[in-house]
C-alpha positions in Angstrom: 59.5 26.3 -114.6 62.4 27.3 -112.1 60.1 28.5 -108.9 61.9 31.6 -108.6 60.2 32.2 -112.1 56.5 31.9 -111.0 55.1 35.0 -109.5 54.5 35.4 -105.8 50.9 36.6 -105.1 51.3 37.1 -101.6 53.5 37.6 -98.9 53.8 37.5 -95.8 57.2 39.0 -93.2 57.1 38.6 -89.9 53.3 39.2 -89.5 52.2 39.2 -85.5 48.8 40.6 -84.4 48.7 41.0 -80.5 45.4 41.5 -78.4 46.4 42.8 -75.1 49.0 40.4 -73.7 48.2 37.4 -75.8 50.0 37.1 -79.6 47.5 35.8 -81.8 50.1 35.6 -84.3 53.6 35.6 -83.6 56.3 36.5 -86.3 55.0 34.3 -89.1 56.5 34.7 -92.3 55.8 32.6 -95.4 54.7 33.1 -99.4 51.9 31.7 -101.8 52.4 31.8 -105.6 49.9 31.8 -108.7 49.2 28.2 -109.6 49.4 26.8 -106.2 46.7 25.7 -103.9 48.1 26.3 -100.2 46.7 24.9 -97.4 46.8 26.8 -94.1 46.6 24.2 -91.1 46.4 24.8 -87.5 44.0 24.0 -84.2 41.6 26.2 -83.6 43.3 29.1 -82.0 46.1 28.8 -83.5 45.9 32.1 -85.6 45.1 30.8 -89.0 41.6 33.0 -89.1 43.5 36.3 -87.5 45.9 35.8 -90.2 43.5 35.9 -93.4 41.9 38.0 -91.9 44.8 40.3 -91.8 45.5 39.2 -95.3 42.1 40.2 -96.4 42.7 43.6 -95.1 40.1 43.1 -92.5 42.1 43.9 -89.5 45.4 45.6 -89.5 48.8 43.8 -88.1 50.4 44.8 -85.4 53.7 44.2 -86.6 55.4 42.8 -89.7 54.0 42.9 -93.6 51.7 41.6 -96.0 51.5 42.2 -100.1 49.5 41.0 -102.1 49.9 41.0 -105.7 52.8 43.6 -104.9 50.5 46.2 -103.1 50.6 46.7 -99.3 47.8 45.4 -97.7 48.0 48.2 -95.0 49.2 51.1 -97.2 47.7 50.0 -100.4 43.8 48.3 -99.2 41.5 48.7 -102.0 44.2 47.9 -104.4 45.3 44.8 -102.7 41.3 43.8 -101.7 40.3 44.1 -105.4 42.5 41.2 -106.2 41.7 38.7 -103.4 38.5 36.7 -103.2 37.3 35.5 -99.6 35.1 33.0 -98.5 35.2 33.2 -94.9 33.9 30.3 -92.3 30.9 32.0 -91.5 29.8 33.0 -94.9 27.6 36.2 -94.4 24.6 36.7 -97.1 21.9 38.5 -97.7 19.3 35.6 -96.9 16.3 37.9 -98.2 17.9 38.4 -101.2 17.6 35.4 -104.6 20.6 33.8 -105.5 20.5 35.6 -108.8 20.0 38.8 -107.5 22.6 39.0 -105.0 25.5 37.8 -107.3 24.4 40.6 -109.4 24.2 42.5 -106.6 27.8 41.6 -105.5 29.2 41.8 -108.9 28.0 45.2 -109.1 30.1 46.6 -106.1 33.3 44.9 -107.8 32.3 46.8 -111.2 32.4 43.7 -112.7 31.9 44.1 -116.6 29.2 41.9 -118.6 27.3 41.4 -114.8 24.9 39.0 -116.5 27.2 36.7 -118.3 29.6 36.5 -115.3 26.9 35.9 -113.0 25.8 32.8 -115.4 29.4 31.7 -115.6 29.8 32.0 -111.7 26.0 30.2 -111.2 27.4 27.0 -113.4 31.1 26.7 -112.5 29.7 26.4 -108.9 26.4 24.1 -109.3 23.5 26.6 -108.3 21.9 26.3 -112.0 18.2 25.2 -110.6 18.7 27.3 -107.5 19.5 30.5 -109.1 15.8 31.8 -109.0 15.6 30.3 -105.2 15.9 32.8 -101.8 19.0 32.3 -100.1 17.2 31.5 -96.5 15.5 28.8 -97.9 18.8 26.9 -99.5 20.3 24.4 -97.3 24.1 25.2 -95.8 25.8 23.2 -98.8 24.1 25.5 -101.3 24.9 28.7 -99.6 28.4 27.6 -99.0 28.4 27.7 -103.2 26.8 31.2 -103.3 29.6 32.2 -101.0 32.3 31.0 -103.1 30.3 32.5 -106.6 30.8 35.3 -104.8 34.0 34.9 -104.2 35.3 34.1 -107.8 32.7 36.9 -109.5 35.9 39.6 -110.0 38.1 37.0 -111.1 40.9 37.8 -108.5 44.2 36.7 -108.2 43.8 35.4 -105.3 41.4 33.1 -103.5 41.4 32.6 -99.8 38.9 30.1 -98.4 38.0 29.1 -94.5 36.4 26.3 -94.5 34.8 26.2 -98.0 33.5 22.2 -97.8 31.5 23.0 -94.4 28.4 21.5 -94.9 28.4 19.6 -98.1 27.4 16.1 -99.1 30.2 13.5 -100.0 29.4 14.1 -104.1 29.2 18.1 -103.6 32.5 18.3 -101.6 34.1 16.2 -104.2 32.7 18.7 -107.1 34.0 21.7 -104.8 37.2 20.3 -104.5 37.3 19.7 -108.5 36.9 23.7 -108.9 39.1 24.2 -106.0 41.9 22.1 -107.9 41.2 24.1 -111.5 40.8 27.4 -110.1 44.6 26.7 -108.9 45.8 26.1 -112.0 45.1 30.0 -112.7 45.3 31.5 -109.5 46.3 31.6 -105.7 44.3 29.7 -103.6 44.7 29.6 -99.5 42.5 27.0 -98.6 41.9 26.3 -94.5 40.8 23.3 -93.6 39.9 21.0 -90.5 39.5 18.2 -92.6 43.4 17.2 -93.1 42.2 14.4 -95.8 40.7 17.2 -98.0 44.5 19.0 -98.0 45.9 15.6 -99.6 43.3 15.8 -102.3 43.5 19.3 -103.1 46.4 20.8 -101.8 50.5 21.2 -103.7 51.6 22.8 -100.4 51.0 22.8 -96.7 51.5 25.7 -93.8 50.5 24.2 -90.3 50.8 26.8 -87.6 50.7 26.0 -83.3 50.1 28.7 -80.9 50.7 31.8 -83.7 54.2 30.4 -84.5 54.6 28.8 -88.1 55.7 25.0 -87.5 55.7 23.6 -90.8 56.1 24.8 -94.6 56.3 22.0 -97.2 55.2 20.2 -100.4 52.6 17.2 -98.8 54.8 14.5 -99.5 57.8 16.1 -98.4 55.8 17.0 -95.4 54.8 13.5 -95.0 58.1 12.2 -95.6 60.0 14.8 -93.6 57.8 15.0 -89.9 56.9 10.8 -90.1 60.2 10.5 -88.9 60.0 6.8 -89.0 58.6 4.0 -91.2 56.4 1.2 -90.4 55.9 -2.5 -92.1 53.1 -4.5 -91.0 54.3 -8.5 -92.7 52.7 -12.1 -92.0 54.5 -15.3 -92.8 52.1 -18.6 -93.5 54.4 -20.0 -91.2 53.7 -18.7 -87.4 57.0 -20.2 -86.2 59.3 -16.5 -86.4 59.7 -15.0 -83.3 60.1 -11.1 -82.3 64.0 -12.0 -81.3 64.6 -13.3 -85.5 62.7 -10.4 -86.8 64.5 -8.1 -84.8 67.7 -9.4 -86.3 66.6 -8.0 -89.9 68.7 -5.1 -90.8 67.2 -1.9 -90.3 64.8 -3.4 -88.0 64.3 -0.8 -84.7 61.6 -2.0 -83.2 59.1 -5.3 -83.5 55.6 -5.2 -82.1 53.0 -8.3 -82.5 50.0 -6.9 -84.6 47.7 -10.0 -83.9 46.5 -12.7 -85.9 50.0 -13.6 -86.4 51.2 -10.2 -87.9 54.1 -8.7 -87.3 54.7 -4.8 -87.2 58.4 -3.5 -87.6 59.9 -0.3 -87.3 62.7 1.7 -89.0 64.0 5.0 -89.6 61.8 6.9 -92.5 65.3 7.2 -94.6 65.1 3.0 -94.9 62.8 0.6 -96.7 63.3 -2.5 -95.0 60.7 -4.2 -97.3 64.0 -6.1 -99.0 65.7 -7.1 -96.0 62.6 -8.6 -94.7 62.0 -10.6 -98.1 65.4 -12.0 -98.2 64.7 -13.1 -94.3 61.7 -14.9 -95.6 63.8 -16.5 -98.9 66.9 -17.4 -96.0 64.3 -19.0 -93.7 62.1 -20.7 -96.1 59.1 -18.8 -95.4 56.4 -17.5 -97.4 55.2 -14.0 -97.0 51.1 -13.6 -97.6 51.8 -9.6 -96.6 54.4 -7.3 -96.5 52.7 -4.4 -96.3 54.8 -0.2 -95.9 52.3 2.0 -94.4 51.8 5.5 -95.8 52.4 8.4 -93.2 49.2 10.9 -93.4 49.4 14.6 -93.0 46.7 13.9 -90.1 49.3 12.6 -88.6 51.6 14.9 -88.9 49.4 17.7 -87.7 49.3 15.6 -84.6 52.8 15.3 -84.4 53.3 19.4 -85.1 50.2 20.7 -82.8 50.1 18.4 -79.9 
């Protein structure tokens, strides 16, 4: 499908929020479609939490627009809150209140039909099964993180928007979470921020990093990759220890060579070349043999760096 055909769930024009003198946000425009899981990136004060929250309906703009679902998020608030889901980073509960009780609770205020059944959908999908009948001040931070995003998900919205929705968890629950993350994107929008940049490889189709309020990137993750490494490195070793930094240097494509220890070589090109070739036809002309040859993979944690330093 042509992605002009797939629907855009939200949007956002020129969105700046200003407290005082400072700009929070600053003219950040950008747009999030069903079926995609968008990861929103940035330091901490970058603006990423003013701008769900502005999203969310939370706090107004002071400039610039936001729909969601086609509905004004100033003009139009309960319609464009009723179909937006939001886990936020401090995840406020009722800790008094049982985990079965105040999902029903919740699903009460969205008018949520079949309350019981969705509640049991919502208490499976999200792993709280045998602590359904528990208090939520007595569940650990992993387990209210999942009541948090049952809540979330119990009015079916269009839209998810999660801040920080892994905080907390063990290895094999963030791994479940980011399992339902992944399938509810399938269905739905889902804005995921993040300070853990591996967890937007494994989930993520697209990534927004913003600096200082001001929108810096907006790309699929390997284009992003790809597009910010802005050069390519190939770490090789010969058997042979006799090659020298002024031979390897001679390979075509070859920018830079830096000793890597042990006898390992690490060479440097542009991110448009793969000089893997070159260097194996060097080895073949030289009668060496290669034991690695070896393209290292440009992270988006290093791109952030790059972006946000």
């Amino acid at each position: 499908m042509r992605l002009s055909a797939i629907p855009v769930s939200v949007k956002v024009s020129e969105l700046v929020k200003t407290y005082e003198s400072q700009r929070a946000v600053d003219g950040i425009s950008f747009e999030a479609r069903k079926g995609e899981v968008l990861g929103f990136l940035g330091p901490n004060g970058a603006g990423k939490t003013t701008t769900m929250k502005i999203i969310t309906g939370y706090l107004p703009p002071t400039s610039g627009h936001v729909e969601v679902c086609g509905f004004d998020v100033t003009a139009d608030t309960m319609a464009s809150r009723s179909r937006i889901g939001y886990l936020p980073e401090h995840n406020p509960l009722y800790k008094e209140m049982y985990v079965r009780e105040y999902l029903t609770f919740t699903a009460g205020l969205h008018k949520v039909a079949k309350v019981s059944a969705r509640v049991d959908e919502m208490v499976e999908r999200t792993g709280l099964a045998s602590h359904r009948h528990k208090q939520i001040g007595e569940l650990s931070k992993g387990y209210r993180q999942r009541v948090g995003l049952a809540q979330a998900m119990l009015h079916n919205p269009d839209v998810l928007i999660l801040d920080e929705p892994t905080s907390g968890l063990d290895p094999n629950q963030i791994v479940e979470i980011r399992q339902l993350i992944k399938d509810l994107g399938r269905e739905k929008t889902v804005i995921l921020s993040t300070h853990i940049l591996g967890e937007v490889e494994a989930v993520c189709d697209r990534a927004i990093i913003i600096n200082k309020g001001r929108l810096v990137a907006d790309a699929p993750i390997q284009q992003l990759k790809q597009q910010f490494a802005g050069q390519s490195v190939v770490t090789v070793e010969f058997a042979e220890k006799t090659s020298t930094q002024q031979q390897l240097s001679g390979i075509k494509g070859v920018k830079l060579v830096e000793s890597a220890g042990d006898g390992r070589w690490k060479l440097t090109s542009d991110a448009s070349q793969d000089i893997r070739a070159d260097i194996f036809a060097f080895a073949v002309r030289n009668q060496l043999t290669l034991l690695e040859l070896h393209k290292e993979v440009f992270s988006v944690e290093d791109v952030f760096q790059q972006l946000t330093r």
